[in-house]
C-alpha positions as a Markdown table, in Angstrom:
| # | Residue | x | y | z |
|---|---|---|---|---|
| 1 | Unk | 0.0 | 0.0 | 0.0 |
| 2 | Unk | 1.2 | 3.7 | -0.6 |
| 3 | Unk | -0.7 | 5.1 | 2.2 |
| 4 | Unk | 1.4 | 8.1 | 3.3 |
| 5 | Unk | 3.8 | 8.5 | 0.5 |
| 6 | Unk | 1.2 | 9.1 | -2.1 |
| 7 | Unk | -0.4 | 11.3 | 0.9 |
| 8 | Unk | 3.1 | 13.6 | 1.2 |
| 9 | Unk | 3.4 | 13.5 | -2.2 |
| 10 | Unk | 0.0 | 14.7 | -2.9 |
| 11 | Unk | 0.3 | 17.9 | -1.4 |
| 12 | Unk | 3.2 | 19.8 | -0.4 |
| 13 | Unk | 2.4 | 23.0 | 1.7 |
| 14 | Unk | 4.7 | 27.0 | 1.0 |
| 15 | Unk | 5.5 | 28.7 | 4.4 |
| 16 | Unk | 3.6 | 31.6 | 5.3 |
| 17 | Unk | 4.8 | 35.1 | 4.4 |
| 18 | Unk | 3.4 | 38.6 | 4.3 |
| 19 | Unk | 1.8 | 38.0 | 1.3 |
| 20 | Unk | -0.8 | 35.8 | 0.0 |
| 21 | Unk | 0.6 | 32.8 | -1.2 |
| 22 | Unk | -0.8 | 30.3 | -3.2 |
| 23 | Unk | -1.6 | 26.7 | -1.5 |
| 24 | Unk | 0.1 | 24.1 | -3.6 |
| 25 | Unk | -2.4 | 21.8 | -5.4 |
| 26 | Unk | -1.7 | 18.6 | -7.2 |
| 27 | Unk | -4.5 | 16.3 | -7.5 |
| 28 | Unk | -3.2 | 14.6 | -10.8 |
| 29 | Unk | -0.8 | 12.8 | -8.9 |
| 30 | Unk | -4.0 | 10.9 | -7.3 |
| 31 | Unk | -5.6 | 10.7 | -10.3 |
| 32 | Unk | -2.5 | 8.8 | -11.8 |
| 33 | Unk | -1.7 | 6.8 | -8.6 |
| 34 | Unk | -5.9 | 6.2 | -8.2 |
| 35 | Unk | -7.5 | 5.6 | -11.7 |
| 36 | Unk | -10.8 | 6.2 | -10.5 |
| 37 | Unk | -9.9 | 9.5 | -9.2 |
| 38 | Unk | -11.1 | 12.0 | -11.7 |
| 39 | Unk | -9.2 | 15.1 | -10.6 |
| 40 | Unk | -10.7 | 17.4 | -13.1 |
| 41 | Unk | -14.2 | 17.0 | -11.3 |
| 42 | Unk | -12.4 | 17.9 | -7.6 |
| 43 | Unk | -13.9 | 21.6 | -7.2 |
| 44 | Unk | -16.4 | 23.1 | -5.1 |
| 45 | Unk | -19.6 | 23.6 | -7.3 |
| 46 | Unk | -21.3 | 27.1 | -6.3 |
| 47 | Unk | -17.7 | 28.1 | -5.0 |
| 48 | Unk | -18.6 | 31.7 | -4.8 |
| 49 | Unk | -20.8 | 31.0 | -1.8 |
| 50 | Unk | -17.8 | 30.0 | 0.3 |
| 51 | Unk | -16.1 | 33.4 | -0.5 |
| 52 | Unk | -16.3 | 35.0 | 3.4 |
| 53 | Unk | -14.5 | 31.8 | 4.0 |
| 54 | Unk | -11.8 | 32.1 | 1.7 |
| 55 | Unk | -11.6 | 36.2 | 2.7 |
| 56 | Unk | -10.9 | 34.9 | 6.3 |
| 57 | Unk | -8.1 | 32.6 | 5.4 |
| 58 | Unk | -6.8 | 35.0 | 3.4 |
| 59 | Unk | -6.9 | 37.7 | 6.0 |
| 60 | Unk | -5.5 | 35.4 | 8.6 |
| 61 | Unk | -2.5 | 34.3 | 5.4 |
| 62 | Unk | -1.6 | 38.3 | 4.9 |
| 63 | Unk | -1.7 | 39.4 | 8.8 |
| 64 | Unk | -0.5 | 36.6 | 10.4 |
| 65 | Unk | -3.3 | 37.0 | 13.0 |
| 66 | Unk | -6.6 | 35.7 | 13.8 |
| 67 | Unk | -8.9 | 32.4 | 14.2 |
| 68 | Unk | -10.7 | 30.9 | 11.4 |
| 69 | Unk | -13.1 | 27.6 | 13.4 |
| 70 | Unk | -13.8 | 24.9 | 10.9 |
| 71 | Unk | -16.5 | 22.7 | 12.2 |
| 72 | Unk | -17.0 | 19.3 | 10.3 |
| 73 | Unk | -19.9 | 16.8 | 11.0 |
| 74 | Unk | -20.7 | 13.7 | 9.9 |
| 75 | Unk | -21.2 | 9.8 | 10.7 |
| 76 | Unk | -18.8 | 7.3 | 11.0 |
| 77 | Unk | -16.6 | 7.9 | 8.1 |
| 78 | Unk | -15.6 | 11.5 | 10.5 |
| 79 | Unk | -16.0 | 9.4 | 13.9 |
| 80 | Unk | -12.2 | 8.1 | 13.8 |
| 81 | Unk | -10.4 | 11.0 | 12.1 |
| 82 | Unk | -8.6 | 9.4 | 9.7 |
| 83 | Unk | -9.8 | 12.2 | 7.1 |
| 84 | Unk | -10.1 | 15.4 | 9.1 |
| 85 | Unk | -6.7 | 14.7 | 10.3 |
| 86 | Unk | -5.6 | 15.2 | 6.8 |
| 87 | Unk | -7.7 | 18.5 | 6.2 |
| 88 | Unk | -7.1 | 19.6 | 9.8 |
| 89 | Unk | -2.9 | 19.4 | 9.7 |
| 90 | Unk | -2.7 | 20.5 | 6.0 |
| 91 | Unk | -4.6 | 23.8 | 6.6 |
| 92 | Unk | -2.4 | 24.2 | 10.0 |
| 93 | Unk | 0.4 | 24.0 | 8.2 |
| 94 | Unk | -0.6 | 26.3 | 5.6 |
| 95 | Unk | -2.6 | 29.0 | 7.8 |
| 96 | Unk | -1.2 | 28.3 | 11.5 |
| 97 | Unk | -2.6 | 26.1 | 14.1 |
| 98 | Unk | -4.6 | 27.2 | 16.6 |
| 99 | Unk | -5.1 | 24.2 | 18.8 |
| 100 | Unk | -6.7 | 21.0 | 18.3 |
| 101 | Unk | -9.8 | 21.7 | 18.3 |
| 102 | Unk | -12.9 | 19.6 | 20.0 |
| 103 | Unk | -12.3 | 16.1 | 21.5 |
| 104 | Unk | -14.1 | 13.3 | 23.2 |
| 105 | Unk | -13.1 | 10.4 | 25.6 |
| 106 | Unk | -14.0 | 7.6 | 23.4 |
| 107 | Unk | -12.5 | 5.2 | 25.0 |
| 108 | Unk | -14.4 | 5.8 | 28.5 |
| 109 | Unk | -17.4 | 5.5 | 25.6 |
| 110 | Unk | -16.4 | 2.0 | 24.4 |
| 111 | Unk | -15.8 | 3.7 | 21.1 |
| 112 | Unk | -13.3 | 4.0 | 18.0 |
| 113 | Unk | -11.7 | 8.1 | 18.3 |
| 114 | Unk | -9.1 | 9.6 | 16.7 |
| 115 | Unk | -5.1 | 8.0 | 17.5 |
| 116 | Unk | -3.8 | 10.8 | 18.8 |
| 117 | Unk | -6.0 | 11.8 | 21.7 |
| 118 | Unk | -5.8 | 9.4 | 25.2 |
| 119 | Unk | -8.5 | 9.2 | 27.9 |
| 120 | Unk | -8.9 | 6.9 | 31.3 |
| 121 | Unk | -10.8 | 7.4 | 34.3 |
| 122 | Unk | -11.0 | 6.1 | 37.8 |
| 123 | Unk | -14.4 | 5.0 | 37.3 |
| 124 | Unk | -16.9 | 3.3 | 34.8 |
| 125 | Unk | -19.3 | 6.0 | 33.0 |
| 126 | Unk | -22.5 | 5.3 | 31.6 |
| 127 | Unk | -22.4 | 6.3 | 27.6 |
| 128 | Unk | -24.4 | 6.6 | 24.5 |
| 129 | Unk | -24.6 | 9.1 | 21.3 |
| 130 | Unk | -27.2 | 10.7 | 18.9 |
| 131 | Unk | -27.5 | 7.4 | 16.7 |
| 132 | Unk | -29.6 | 5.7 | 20.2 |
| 133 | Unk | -32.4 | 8.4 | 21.3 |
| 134 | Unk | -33.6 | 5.9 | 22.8 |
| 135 | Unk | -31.0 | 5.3 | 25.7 |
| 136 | Unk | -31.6 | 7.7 | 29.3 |
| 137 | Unk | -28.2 | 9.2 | 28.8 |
| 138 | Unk | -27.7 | 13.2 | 27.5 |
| 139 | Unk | -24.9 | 13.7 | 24.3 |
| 140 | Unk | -24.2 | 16.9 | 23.2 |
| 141 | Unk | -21.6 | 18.9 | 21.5 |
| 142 | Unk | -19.6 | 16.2 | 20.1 |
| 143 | Unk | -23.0 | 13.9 | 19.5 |
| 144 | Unk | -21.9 | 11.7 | 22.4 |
| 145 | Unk | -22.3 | 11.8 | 26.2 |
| 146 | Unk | -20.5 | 10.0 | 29.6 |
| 147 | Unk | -22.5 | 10.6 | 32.7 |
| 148 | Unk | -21.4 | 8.9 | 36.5 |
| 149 | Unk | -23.0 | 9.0 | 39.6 |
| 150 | Unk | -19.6 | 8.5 | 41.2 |
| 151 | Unk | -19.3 | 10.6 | 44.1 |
| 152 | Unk | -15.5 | 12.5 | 42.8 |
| 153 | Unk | -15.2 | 10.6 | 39.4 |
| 154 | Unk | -12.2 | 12.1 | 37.2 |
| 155 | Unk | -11.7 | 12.3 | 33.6 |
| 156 | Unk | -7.5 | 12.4 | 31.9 |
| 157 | Unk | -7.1 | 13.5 | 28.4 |
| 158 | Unk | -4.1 | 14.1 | 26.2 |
| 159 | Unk | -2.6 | 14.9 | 23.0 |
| 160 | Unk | -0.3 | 12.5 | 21.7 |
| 161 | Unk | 1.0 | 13.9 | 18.5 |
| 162 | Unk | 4.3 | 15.8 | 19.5 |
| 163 | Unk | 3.0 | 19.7 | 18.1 |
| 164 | Unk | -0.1 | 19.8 | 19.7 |
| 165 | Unk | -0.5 | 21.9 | 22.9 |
| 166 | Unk | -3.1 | 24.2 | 24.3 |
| 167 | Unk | -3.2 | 27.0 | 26.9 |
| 168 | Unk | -7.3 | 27.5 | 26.4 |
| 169 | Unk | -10.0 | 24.9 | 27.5 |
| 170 | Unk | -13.5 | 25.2 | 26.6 |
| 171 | Unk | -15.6 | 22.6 | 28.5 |
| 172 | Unk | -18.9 | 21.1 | 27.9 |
| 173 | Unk | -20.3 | 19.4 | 31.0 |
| 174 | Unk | -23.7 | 19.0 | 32.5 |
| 175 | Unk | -27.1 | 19.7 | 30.9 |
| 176 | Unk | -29.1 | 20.0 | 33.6 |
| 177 | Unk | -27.4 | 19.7 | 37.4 |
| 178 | Unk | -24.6 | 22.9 | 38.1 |
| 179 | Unk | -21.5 | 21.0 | 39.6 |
| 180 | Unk | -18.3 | 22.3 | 40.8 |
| 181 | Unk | -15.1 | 20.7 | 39.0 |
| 182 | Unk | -11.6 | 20.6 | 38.9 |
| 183 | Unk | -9.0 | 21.1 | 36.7 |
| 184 | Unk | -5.3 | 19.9 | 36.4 |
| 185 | Unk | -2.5 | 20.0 | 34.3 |
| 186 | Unk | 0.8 | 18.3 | 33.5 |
| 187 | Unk | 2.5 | 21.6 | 33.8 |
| 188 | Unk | 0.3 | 24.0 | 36.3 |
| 189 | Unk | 0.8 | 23.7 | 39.9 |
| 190 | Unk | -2.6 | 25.0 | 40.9 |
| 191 | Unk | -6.5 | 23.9 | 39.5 |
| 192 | Unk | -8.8 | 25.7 | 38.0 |
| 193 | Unk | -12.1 | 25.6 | 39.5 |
| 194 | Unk | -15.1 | 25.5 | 37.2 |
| 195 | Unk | -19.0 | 25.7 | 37.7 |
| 196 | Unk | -21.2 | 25.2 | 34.1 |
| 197 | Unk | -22.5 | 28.6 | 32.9 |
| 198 | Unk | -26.0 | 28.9 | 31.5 |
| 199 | Unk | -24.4 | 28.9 | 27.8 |
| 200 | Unk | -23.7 | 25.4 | 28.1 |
| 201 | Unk | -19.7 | 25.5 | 28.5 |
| 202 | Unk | -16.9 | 27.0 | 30.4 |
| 203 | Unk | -13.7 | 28.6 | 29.1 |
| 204 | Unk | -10.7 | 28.3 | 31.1 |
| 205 | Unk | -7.4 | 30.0 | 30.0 |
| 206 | Unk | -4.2 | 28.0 | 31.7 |
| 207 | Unk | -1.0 | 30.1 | 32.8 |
| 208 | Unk | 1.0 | 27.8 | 30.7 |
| 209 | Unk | 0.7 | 25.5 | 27.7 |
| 210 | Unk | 0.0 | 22.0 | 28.3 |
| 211 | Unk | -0.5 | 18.6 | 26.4 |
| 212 | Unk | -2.8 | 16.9 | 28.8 |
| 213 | Unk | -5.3 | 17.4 | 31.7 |
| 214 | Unk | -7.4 | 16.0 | 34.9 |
| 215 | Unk | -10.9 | 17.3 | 35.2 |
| 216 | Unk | -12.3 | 15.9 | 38.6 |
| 217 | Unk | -15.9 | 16.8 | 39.8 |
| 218 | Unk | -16.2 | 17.8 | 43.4 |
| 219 | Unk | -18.0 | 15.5 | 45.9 |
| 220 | Unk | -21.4 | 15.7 | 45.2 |
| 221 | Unk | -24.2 | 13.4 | 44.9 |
| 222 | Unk | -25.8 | 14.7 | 41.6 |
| 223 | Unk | -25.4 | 12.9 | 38.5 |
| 224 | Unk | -22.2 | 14.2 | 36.7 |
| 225 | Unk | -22.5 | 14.7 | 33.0 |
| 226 | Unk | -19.4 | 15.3 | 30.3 |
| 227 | Unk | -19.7 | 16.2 | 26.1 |
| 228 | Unk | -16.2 | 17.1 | 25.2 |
| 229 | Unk | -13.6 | 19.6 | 25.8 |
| 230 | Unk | -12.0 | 22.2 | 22.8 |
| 231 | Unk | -8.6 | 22.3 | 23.2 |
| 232 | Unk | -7.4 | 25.9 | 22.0 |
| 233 | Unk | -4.3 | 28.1 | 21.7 |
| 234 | Unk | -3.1 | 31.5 | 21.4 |
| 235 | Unk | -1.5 | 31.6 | 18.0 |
| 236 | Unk | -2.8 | 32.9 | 14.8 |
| 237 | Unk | -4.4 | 29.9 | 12.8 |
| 238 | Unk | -6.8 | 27.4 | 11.7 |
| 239 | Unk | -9.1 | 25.6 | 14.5 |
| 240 | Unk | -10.6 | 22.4 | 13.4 |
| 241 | Unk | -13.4 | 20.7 | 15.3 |
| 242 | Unk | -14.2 | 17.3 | 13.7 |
| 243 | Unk | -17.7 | 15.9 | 15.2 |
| 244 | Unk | -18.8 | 12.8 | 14.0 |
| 245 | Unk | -21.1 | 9.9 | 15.7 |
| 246 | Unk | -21.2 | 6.3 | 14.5 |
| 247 | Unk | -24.6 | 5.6 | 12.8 |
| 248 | Unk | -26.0 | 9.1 | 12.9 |
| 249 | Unk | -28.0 | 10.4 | 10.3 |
| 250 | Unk | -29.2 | 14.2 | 9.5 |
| 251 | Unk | -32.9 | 13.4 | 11.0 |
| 252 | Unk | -31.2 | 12.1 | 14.6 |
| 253 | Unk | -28.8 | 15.4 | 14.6 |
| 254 | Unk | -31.9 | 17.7 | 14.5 |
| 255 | Unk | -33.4 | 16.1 | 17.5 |
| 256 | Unk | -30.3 | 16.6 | 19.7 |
| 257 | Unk | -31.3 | 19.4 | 21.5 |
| 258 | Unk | -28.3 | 20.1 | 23.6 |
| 259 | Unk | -26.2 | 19.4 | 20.3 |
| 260 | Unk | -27.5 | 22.9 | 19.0 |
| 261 | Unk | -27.6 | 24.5 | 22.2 |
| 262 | Unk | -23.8 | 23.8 | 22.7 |
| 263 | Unk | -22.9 | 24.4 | 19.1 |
| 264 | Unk | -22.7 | 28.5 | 18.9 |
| 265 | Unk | -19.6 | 27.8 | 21.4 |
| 266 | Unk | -17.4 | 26.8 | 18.4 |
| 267 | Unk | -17.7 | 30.1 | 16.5 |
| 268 | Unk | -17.6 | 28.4 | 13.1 |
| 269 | Unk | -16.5 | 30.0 | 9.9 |
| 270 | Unk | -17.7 | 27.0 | 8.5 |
| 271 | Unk | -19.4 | 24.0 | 8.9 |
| 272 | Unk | -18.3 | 21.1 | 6.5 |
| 273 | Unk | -21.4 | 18.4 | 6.5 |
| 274 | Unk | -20.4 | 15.2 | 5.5 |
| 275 | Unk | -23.5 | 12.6 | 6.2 |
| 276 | Unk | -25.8 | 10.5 | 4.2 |
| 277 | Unk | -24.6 | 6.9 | 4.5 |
| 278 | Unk | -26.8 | 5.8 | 6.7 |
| 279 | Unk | -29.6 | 7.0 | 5.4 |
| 280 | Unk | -28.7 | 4.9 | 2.0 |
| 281 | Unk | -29.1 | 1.8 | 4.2 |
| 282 | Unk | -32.8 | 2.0 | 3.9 |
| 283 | Unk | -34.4 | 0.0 | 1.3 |
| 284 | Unk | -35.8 | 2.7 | -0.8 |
| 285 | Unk | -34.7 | 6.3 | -1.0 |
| 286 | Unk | -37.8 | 8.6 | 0.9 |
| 287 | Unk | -36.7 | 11.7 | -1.0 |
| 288 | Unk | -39.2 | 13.9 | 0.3 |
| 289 | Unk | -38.4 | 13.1 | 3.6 |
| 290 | Unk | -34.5 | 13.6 | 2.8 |
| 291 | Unk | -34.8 | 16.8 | 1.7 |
| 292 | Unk | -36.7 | 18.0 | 4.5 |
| 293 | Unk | -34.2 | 16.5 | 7.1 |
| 294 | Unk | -31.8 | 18.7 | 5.2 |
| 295 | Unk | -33.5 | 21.9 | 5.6 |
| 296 | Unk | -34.2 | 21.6 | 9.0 |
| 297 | Unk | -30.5 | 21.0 | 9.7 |
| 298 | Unk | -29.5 | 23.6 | 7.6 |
| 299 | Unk | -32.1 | 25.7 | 9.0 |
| 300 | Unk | -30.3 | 24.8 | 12.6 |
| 301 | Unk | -27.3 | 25.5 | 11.5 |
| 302 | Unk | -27.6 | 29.6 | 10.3 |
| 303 | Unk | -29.8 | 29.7 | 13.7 |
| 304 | Unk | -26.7 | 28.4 | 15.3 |
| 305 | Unk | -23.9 | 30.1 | 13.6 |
| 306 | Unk | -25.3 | 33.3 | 11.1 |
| 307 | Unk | -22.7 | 34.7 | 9.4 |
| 308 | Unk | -20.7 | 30.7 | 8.9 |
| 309 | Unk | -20.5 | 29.7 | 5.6 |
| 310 | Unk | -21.6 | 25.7 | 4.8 |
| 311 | Unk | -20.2 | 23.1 | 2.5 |
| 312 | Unk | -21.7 | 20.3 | 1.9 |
| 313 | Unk | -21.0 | 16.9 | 1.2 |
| 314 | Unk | -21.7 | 13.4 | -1.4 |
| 315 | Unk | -20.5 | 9.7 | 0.1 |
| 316 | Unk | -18.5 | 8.0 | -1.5 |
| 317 | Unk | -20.1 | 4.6 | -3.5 |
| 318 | Unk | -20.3 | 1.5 | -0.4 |
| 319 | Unk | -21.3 | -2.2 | -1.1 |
| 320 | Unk | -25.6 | -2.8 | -0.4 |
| 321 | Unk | -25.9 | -6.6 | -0.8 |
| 322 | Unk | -22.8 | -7.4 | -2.4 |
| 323 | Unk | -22.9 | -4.5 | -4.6 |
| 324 | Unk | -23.0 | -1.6 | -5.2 |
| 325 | Unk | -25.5 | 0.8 | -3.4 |
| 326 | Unk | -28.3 | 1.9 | -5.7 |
| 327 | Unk | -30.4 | 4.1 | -2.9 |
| 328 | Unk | -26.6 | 5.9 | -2.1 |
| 329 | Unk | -26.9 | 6.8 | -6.3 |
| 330 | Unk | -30.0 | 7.9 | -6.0 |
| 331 | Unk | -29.8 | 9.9 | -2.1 |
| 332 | Unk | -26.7 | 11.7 | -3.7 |
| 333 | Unk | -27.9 | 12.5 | -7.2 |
| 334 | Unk | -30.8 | 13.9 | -5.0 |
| 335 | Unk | -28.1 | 16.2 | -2.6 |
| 336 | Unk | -26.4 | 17.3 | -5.8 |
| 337 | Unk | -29.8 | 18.9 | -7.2 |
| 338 | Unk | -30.7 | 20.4 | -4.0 |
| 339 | Unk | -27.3 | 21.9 | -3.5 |
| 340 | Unk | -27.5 | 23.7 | -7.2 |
| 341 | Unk | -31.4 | 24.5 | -6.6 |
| 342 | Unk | -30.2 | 26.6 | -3.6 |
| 343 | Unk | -26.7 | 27.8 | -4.4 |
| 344 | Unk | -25.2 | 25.7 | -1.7 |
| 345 | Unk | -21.6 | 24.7 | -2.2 |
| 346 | Unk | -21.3 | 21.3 | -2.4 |
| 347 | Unk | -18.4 | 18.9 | -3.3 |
| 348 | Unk | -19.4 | 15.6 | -4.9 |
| 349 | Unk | -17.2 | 12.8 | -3.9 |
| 350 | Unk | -19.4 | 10.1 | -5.4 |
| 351 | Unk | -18.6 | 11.7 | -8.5 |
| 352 | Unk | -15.4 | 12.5 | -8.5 |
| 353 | Unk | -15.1 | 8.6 | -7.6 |
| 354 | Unk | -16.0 | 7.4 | -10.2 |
| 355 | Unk | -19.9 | 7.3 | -8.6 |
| 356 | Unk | -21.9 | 4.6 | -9.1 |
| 357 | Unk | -19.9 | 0.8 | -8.9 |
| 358 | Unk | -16.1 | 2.5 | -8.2 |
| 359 | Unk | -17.3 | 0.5 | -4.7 |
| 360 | Unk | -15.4 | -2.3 | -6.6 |
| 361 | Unk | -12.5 | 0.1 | -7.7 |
| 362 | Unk | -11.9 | 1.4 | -3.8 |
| 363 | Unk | -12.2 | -2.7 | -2.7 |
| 364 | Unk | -10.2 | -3.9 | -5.3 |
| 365 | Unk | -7.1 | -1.2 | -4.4 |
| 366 | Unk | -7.1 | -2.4 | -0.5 |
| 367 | Unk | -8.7 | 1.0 | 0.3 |
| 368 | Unk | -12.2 | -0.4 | 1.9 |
| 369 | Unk | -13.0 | -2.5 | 5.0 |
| 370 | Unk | -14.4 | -6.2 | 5.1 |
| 371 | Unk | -18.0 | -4.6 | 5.2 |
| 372 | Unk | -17.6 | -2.8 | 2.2 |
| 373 | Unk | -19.1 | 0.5 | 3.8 |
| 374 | Unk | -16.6 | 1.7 | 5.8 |
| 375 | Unk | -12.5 | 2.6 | 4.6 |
| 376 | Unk | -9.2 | 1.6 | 5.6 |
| 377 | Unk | -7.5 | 4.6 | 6.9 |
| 378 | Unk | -5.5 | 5.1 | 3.0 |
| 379 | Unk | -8.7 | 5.1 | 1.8 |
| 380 | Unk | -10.2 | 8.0 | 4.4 |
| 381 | Unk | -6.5 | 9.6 | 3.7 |
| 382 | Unk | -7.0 | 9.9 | 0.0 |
| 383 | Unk | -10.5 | 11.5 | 0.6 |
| 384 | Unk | -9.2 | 13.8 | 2.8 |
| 385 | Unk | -6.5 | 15.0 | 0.4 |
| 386 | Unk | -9.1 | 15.4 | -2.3 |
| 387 | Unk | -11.2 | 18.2 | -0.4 |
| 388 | Unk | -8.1 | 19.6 | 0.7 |
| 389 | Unk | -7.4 | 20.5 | -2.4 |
| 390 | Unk | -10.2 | 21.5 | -3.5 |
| 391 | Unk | -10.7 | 23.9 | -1.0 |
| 392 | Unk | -6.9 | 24.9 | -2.1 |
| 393 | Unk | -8.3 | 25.4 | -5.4 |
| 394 | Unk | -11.1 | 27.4 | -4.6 |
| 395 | Unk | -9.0 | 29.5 | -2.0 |
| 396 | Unk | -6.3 | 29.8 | -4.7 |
| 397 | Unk | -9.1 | 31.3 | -6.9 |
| 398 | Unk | -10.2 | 33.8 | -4.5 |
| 399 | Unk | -6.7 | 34.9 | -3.6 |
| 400 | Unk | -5.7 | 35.5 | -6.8 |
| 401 | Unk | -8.4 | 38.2 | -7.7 |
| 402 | Unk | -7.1 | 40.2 | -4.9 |
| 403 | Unk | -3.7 | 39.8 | -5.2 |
| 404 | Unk | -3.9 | 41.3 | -8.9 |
C-alpha cells in the first residue's frame, strides 16, 4: 500500500509570508496513482458561496493574525479522524494552528476516536450518542455523552501527536445539574475551579501550555455529566473541530437538543457536513423526507452560527448486498440537485469517484474494509486530500483576484 507516501506527495504546503501565497495543489498525482480519481471533477460547485471563507483565510494568510473555526460533522466515516486529520494538519500548516480543536473520551465510551487523543478514568461511566435516542443518557456537542454517579469521578485527556499543545479549554459538561469541577494539568501547579454557565460550556485559560489534563468533579451526589472539551491556543491559525457519531444520520442530529444549544460555542466559519450513509441503508430512498431533514439541519445551522459559511457533502459509492448501493446513487444525485437549486456549495465525492460501482475500484485497491461501507485509513486519507485540495483550489481562486 502507498498510504502516506502518495499522501506527502500529494500535497506539499509553501511557508507563510506577508503575502498571499498560493496553496500548492496537485490532485493529478492521485488521479495517476488512483484511476478512478477524476481530478478534473475535484472543485467546489457554487464556490462563490464560500467566498467569506476564503476572505478569512486569506486575511488570517496576509496578517498573520486571527482564528478561522472549521466545524465538520458527519457519521462514521468522520468518527475516527482518519480524514479530518488530513484536512485539519494541512490547513495548520498552511494557515497556522490554533489548537486542536474539540475532543471526546472515546475510550471511557467503548468507542473508536481519533489516535492521537488518550483518555482513562477512575471510574466506569454510563455512555451513549445521537444514533440511540432511545437510551436515558444526554450527548451533546460532540453527538456523544459519559455521565457517572460517582461521588469524585475524574476524567485524563491528552494529545499525543508531538506539536499539539493548548493553553485554552473550553468545557462542555452537564445539561441539567450545576456542579463544581476541577481542573489539572501536566505543567500548572494550581487547579482551576469550574461551575457550568447557562451557555452550556466553560472557558478556562491556563498560565502555561500544556498537552494533557485531569478534570475531577467535586463530591457531590448529583449525576455528573461530560460532552467534550475544545482544546485551543493562542496563535494565529486554523481551529478544526471534527464531530462525527457512528450511525448518525441528518434526522437524529436535528433532535439533539443540547447538540445545537452547545454548538454557537465553536464560533464556526464554516461548517463542513459530511452525512448520508446511513440513510442509503434503507431500502428505498424517501426523498421527500430527505430533503426535509436537510433543511431543517440547515435551518439549525444559520440559527446556530449566522454569518458561517456551509459546504456540503456526497458519500463515497459502499457495497448494499454485495454490490453496489443503488439508494446511495440515488440519495446523492438527489443532494447534488438540492445543493445547485439553492446555491449551496457542495463537493461531490461520489462523483469525483468514479460514482456509481467505483465500490469495486476502492475494494479492489485495498482501500475499503471487510463490510464494504466503511475505509481503511488510506482510503479515508485519500478523501481527505481530495477536499483539501479543493478547497486549495477554490481559496487559490479567490486569492488571486485580490492579489492582482
Amino acid at each position: 500500500m502507498k498510504y502516506l507516501a502518495v499522501v506527502c506527495i500529494a500535497v506539499i504546503f509553501l511557508h507563510a509570508s506577508s503575502t498571499a501565497q498560493p496553496m500548492s495543489v496537485n490532485d493529478e498525482t492521485l488521479s495517476r496513482n488512483y484511476p478512478f480519481v477524476h481530478s478534473i471533477l475535484n472543485r467546489i460547485q457554487t464556490g462563490s458561496s464560500l467566498d467569506t471563507f476564503y476572505d478569512k483565510l486569506y486575511k488570517l494568510k496576509t496578517s498573520g493574525s486571527g482564528v478561522v473555526s472549521i466545524v465538520h460533522i458527519g457519521d462514521s466515516h468522520i468518527q475516527a479522524d482518519f480524514l479530518t486529520s488530513v484536512l485539519r494538519n494541512g490547513l495548520q500548516d498552511f494557515f497556522g494552528d490554533a489548537g486542536r480543536g474539540l475532543v471526546f473520551p472515546f475510550r471511557l465510551a467503548q468507542s473508536n476516536g481519533p489516535d492521537d487523543i488518550s483518555s482513562s478514568s477512575n471510574t466506569r461511566w454510563q455512555f451513549n450518542r445521537l444514533a440511540h435516542p432511545e437510551i436515558p443518557v444526554a450527548y451533546g456537542i460532540s453527538g456523544h455523552g459519559i455521565k457517572t454517579n460517582s461521588n469524585e469521578p475524574s476524567i485524563n485527556m491528552s494529545v499525543n501527536s508531538g506539536k499539539a499543545f493548548f493553553n485554552r479549554l473550553t468545557l462542555f459538561t452537564d445539561s441539567n445539574v450545576v456542579n463544581e469541577w476541577a481542573v489539572q494539568t501536566e505543567n500548572n501547579d494550581s487547579s482551576y475551579l469550574i461551575k457550568e454557565e447557562k451557555s452550556g460550556f466553560s472557558v478556562i485559560e491556563l498560565n502555561k501550555a500544556a498537552n494533557s489534563f485531569t478534570l475531577t468533579a467535586l463530591p457531590s451526589d448529583s449525576v455528573k455529566e461530560f460532552f467534550g472539551v475544545s482544546l485551543e491556543n493562542s496563535q494565529p491559525g486554523v481551529l478544526y473541530h471534527s464531530i462525527g457519531v457512528n450511525g448518525a444520520r441528518y434526522d437524529q442530529y436535528n433532535n439533539a437538543n443540547l447538540f445545537w444549544q452547545q454548538l454557537p460555542a465553536l464560533q464556526a466559519d464554516l461548517y463542513i457536513v459530511s452525512l448520508g450513509t446511513n440513510e442509503a441503508q434503507f431500502s428505498v430512498f424517501a426523498e421527500a423526507a430527505f430533503l426535509k431533514n436537510i433543511s431543517t439541519f440547515l435551518g439549525k445551522l444559520q440559527q446556530a452560527s449566522p454569518h458561517a459559511a456551509i459546504l456540503i457533502t456526497s458519500a463515497p459509492d459502499t457495497y448494499k448486498a454485495r454490490r453496489s448501493n443503488t439508494v446511495l446513487r440515488a440519495l446523492n444525485r438527489s443532494l447534488s440537485a438540492y445543493c445547485n437549486k439553492n446555491d449551496i456549495p457542495f463537493w461531490d465525492l461520489y462523483s469525483i469517484t468514479n460514482g456509481y460501482g467505483s465500490a469495486s475500484s476502492w475494494s479492489r485497491r485495498g482501500l475499503m474494509t471487510r463490510d464494504k461501507v466503511h475505509f481503511t485509513p488510506e482510503g479515508y486519507q485519500l478523501q481527505g486530500n481530495l477536499l483539501l485540495m479543493a478547497i486549495g483550489k477554490g481559496y487559490n481562486a479567490y486569492s488571486s483576484i485580490l492579489g492582482k
